[in-house]
N, C-alpha and C positions, 0 to 999 in steps of 0.2 A: 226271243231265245236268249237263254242267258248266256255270258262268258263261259262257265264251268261244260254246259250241254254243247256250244261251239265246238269248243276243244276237244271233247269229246268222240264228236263229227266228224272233224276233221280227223282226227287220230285216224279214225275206222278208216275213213277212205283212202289215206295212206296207204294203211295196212292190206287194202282190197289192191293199190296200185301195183305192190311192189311185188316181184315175179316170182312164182313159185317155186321155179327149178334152182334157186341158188347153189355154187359151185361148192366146194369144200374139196381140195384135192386128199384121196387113198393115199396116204402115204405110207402104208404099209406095217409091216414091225420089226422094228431091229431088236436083233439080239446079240447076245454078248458069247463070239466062236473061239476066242482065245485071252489067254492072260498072260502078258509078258512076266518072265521070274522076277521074283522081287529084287530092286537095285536095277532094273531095267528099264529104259524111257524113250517116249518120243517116237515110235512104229514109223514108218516113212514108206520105203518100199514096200508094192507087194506084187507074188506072181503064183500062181499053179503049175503045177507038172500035171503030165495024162494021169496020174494015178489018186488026184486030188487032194496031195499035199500042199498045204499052203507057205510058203517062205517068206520070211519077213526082214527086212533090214531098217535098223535104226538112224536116226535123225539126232544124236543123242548129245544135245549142246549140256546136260547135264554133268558130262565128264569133261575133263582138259584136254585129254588126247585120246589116241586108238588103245588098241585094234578095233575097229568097229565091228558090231556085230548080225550075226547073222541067224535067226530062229526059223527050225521046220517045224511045223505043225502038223499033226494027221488028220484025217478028214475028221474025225470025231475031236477036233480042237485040241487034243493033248499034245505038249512039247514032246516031238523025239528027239530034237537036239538042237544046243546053243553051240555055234563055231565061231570061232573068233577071224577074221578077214586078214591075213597076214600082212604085214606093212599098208594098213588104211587108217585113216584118220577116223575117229570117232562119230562123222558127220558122212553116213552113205542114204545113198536115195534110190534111182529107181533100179531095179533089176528084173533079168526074163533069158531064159532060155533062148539062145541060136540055134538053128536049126542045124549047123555046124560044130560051132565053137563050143558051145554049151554055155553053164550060165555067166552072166555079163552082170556086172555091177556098179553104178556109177561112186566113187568115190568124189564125192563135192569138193570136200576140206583139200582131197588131192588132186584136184582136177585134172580128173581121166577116169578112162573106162578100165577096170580088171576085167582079167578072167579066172574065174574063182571055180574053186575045185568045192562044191557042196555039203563033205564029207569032213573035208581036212581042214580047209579053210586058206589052205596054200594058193597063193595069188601070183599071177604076170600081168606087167601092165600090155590093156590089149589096146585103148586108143589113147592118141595124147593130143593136145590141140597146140598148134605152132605158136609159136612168138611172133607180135607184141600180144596177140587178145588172149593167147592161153593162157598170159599173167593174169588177166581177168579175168577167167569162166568161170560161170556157175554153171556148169553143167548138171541135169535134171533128169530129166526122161530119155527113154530110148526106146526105137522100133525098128521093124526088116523091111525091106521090100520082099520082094517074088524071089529076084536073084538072091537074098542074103546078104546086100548091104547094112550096113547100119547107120541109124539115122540121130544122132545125139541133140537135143533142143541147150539151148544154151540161154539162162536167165539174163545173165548179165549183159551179154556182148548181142542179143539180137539175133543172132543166130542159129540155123540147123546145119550142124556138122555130120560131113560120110564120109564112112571109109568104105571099103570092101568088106568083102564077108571076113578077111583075115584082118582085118583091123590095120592097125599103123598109126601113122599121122594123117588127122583129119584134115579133111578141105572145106572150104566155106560153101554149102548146097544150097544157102538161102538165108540172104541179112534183109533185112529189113524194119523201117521204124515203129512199125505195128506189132512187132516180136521184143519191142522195150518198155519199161514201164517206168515213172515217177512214183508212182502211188504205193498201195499199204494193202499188201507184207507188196516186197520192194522185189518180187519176182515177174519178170517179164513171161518171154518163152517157157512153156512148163509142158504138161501131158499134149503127146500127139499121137493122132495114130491115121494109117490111109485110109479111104473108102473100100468098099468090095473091088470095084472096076479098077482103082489105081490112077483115079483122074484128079484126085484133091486130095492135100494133107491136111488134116484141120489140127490147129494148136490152140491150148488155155491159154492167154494171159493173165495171169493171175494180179496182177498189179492194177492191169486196165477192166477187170472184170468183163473180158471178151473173149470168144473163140475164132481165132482166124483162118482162114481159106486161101490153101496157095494150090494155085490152078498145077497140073503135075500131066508133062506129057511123055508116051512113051513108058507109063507108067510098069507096066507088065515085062516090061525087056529087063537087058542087063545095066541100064543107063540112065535112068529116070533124070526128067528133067526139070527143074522150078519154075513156074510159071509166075504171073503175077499175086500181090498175096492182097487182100483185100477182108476188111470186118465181116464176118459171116452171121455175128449176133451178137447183143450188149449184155451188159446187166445180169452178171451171174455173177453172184458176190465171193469171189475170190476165186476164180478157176484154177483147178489147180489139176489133179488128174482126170486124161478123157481117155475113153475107150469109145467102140463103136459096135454095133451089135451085126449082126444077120440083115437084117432090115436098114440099113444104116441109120436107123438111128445113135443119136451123139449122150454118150451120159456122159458126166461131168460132175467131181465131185466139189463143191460149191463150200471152199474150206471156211468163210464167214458166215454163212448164213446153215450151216452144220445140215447140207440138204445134198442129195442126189438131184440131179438135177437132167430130166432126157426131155432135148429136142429133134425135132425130124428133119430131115437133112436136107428139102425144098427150100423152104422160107424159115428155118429158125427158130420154128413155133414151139412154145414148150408145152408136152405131152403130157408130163408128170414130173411131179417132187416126191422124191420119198425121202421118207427120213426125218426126224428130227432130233434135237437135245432137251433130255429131262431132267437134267440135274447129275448132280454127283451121288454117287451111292455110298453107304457104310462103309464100304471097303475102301475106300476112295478114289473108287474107278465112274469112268463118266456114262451113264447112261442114256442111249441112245449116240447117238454123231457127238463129238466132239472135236473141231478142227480135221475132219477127213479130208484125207491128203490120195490115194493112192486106192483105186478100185479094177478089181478081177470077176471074170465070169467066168465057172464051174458047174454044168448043167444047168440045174436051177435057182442057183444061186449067184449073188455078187457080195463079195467078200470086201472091205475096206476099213483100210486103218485109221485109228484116232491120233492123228498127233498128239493134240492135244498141248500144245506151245503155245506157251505166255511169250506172246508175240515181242512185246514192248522191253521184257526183260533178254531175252536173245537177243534181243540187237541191239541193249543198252542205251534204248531208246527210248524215254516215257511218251514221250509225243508221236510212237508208233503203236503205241498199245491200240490193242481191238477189243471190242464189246464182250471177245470172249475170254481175253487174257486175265481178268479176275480169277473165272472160273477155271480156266486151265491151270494155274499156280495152286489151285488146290487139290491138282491130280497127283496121286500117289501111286495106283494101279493104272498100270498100263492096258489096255486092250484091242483089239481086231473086232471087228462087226459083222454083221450076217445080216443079210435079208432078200428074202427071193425079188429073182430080176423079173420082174412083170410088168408091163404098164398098164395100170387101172384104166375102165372106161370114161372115157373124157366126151362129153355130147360136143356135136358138132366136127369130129374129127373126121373126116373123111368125105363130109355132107349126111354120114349116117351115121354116127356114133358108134362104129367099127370102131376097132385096135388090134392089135397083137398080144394076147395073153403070155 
């Protein structure tokens, strides 16, 4: 047999070895639900009302100072109105509706939480974190329990700060070393949200690329209380905002690797990626993901924002730049993302290749 008929041979039987069913995850398709005004940058927060208007708050290291701002959008993507955040710094992050209070907005640059009037833009400060770590906070994310506590994730200092439904001065609900991060972007504690039952809070690391599990008892009362907090899953490249669905499934917007990212809330297992980045467009808006920071569910939809930060240059940092900071320094247009929340069929899920459409 000669060499040339060997290799040949060989090739084929290969080709007969290897398995038919190769994987390829659905990731779906994004599309482009909004356009921030021009002069406008960096989307961070985001939340819906019942009536499925989408509100969006800026990240916006592109300016020196405030007011930060704040855009409503209607369901059909069009701006109804730019408010400006009365006494905020230029850098705000997450915001959402109390069930009380109304809405809430993290102001980073000022480390604390407003209460922000929608309309007008007129603000009170509703949480503040004590001395010495509140010289520190990166305050981030925010969520309720049942009674209408509040629950503030904090990047810097490790911790999830509560108050009451009336806000005030926060207390420490949960520090610990797995809530901190060394790594790149340099945010620890970030998106949290409870389970259905109220038995675990799970939080992004965004630094450590993990989502962590703090055991929560008494969760349902007026007094939650923090349990042990321990890695619940690795390797989600840059966690940054989580939500939880119906099902408790965990999505996770995976701001380096510009992917959605759901696992199930047993073992960890990842269900589906959606999402990806295809470059910059004409307009010089990113299409598809670009650094999403911050995601919402809206019937059938999940709505999330492109940061879109040149990592390395925000923090004055060359040595923190990320894979995607080229491409983010060429964004011009700002934009929010769309894409239905479904999980494709994944074989083997269940022993049957079941899912939740």
């Amino acid at each position: 047999m000669t060499i040339s008929r060997a290799t040949t041979l060989l090739t084929l039987l290969l080709l007969v070895a290897l398995p038919l069913n190769a994987h390829a995850w659905d990731r779906g398709e994004v599309q482009r639900f909004a356009t921030l005004p021009a002069g406008q940058a960096h989307p961070e927060g985001l939340t819906v009302d019942g009536d499925g208007n989408v509100y969006v708050t800026t990240f916006d290291v592109s300016k020196a100072s405030g007011p930060g701002q704040l855009f409503v959008f209607g369901r059909n993507g069009k701006l109804r109105r730019q408010v400006a955040v009365a006494g905020s710094t230029n850098l705000l992050l997450d915001l959402a509706f109390h069930p009380t209070a109304g809405l809430l907005i993290i102001d980073f640059g000022g480390k604390k939480v407003l209460k922000v009037n929608p309309f007008t833009g007129a603000s009170t400060d509703f949480i503040t974190i004590p001395p010495p770590r509140g010289l520190n906070a990166g305050l981030n994310v925010l969520t309720f329990d049942d009674a209408g506590n509040v629950y503030v994730s904090d990047s810097f200092n490790g911790t999830i700060w509560r108050t009451g439904p009336t806000g005030g001065v926060a207390t420490d609900w949960k520090s610990d070393a797995r809530l901190t991060t060394t790594g790149v972007p340099p945010f620890g504690a970030n998106g949290l949200a409870f389970n259905k039952a109220r038995t675990a809070l799970f939080v992004a690391n965004t630094g450590n690329d993990t989502v962590v599990k703090i055991d929560v008892t008494g969760g349902k009362s007026s007094n939650p209380v923090a349990g042990a907090a321990t890695v619940f899953v690795n390797s989600i490249n840059g966690a940054d905002g989580l939500i939880i669905d119906d099902d408790d499934n965990i999505w996770v917007a995976a701001n380096q690797a510009d992917e959605i990212v759901v696992i199930e809330p047993t073992q960890g297992r990842v269900i589906a990626k959606l999402g990806d980045f295809n470059g910059i467009g004409r307009d010089g808006a990113p299409i598809g993901f670009l650094f999403p920071a911050s995601l919402a569910f809206h019937g059938d939809d999940l709505f999330v924002t492109n940061l879109s930060l040149d990592l390395g240059t925000a923090l004055g940092d060359p040595e923190k730049r990320t894979v995607d900071s080229p491409w983010a320094a060429q964004v011009t247009t700002h934009t929010v993302s769309r894409i239905k929340a479904r999980i494709p069929r994944v074989k083997g899920l269940s022993g049957d290749d079941r899912h939740d459409d």
